[in-house]
C-alpha positions as CSV (number, residue, x, y, z in Angstrom):
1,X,-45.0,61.8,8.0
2,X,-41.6,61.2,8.7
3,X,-41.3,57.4,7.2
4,X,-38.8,58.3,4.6
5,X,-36.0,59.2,7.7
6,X,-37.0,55.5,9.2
7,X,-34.0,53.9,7.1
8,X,-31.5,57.1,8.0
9,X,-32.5,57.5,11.7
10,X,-31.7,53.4,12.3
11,X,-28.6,54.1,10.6
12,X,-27.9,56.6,12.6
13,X,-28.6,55.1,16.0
14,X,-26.7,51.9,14.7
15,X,-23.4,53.6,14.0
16,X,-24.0,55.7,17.0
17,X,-24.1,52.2,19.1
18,X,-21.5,50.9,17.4
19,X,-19.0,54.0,17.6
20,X,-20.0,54.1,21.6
21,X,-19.0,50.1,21.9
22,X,-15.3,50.8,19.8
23,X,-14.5,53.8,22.5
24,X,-15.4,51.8,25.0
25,X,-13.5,49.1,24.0
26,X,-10.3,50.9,23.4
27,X,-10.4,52.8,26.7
28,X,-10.3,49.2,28.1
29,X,-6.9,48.5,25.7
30,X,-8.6,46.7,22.9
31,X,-7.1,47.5,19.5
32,X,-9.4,49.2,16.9
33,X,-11.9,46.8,15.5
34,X,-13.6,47.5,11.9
35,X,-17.7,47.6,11.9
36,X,-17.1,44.3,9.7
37,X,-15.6,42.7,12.3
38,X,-17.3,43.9,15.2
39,X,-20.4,42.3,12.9
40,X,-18.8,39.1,12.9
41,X,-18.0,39.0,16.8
42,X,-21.6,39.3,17.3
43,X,-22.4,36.7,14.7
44,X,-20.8,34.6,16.6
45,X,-21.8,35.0,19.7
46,X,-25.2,34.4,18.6
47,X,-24.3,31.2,17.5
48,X,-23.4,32.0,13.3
49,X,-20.3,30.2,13.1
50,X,-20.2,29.3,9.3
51,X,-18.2,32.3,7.3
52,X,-21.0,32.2,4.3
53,X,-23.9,32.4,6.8
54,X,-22.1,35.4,8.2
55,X,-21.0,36.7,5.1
56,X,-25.0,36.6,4.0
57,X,-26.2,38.2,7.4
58,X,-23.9,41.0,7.5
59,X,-24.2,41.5,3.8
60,X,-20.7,41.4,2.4
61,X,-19.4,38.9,-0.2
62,X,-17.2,35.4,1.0
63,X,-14.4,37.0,-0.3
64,X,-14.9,40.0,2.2
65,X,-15.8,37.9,4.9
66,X,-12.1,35.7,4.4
67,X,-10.4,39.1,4.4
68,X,-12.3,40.2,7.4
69,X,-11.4,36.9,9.3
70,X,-7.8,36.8,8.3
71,X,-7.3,40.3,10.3
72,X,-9.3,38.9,12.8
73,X,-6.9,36.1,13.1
74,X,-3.9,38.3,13.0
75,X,-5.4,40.0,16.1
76,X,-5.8,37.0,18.1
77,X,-9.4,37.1,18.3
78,X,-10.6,34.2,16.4
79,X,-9.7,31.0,14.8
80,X,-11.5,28.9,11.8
81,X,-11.8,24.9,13.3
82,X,-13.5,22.5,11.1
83,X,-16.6,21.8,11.8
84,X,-17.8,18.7,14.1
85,X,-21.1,18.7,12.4
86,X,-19.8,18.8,8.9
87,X,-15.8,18.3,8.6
88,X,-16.7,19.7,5.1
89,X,-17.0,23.1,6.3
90,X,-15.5,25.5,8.9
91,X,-16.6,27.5,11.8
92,X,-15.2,30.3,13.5
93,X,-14.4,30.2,17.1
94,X,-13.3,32.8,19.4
95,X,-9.9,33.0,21.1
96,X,-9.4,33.1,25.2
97,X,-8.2,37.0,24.0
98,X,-11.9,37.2,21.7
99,X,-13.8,35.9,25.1
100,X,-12.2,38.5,27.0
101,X,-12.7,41.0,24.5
102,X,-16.2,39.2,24.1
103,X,-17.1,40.2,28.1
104,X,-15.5,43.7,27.9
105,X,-17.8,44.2,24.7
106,X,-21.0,43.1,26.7
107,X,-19.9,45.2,29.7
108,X,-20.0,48.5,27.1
109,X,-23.2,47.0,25.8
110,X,-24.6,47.0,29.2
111,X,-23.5,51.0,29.4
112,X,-24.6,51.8,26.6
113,X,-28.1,50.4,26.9
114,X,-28.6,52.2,30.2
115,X,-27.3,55.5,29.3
116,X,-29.7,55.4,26.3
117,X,-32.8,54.0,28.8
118,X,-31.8,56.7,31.4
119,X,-32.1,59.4,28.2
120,X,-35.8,58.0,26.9
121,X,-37.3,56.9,29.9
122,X,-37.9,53.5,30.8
123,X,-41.4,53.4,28.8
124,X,-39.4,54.8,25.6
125,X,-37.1,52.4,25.6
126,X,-39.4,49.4,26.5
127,X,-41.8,50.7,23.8
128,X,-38.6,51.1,21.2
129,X,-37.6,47.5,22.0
130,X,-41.0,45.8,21.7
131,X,-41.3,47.8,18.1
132,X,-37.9,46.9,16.9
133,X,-38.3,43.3,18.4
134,X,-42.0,42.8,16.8
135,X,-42.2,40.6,13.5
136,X,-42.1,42.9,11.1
137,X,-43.2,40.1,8.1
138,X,-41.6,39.4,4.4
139,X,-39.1,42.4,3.9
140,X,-40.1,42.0,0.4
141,X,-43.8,43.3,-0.4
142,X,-45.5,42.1,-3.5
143,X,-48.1,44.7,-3.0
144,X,-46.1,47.0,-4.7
145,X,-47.2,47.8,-8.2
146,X,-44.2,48.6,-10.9
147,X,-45.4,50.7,-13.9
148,X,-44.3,49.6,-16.7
């Protein structure tokens, strides 16, 4: 059973994805983006704006996650605004030069997913997205027994 290699082949494919998006990227100009912040880009564009709630979904510490947006700020690509909702906190919006990055990112997403759905077939690929899509419960399983 190959179960143990789950954890190293999603690994795999993930940095596989991500190297495929950064090449992309910089044949289109873009400067060289860190996984960390390519993480946060697509935080945001799903909607996580706060830093800590990135921070805790990425899994990096606050302290990483300022770091990571003060480059990021440096580039151009984002900027922290205080937040409408709660002036107590901040959110982190992306530039008119994040946007455009933003669009040529979804346009290597868009190759990337059909070069890997023209490799698997269409059934493979539907079949890997159902599984990876499908409620996979608690990540933490109390079944487990701990000798003592």
């Amino acid at each position: 059973m190959k179960k143990n290699q789950l954890i190293i082949a999603l690994f795999q494919r993930f940095c596989w994805m991500d190297e495929g998006l950064q090449s992309r990227l910089h044949e289109r100009g873009w400067p060289d983006v860190s996984r960390s912040q390519s993480m946060v880009m697509t935080n945001i564009v799903s909607g996580i704006v706060r830093p800590s709630d990135i921070a805790r979904n990425i899994g990096i510490s606050r302290q990483a996650i300022h770091s990571t947006i003060n480059q990021m700020e440096k580039l151009g690509i984002l900027q922290l605004k205080v937040d409408p909702k709660d002036r107590r906190h901040v959110i982190l919006e992306l530039t008119e030069t994040g946007k455009q990055m933003r669009r040529d990112a979804q346009l290597a997403m868009d190759s990337l997913t059909t070069q890997i759905s023209n490799i698997l077939g269409q059934e493979k690929f539907d079949a890997m997205l159902d599984a990876l899509d499908s409620d996979w419960g608690d990540n933490i399983n109390h079944d487990i027994k701990r000798n003592a």
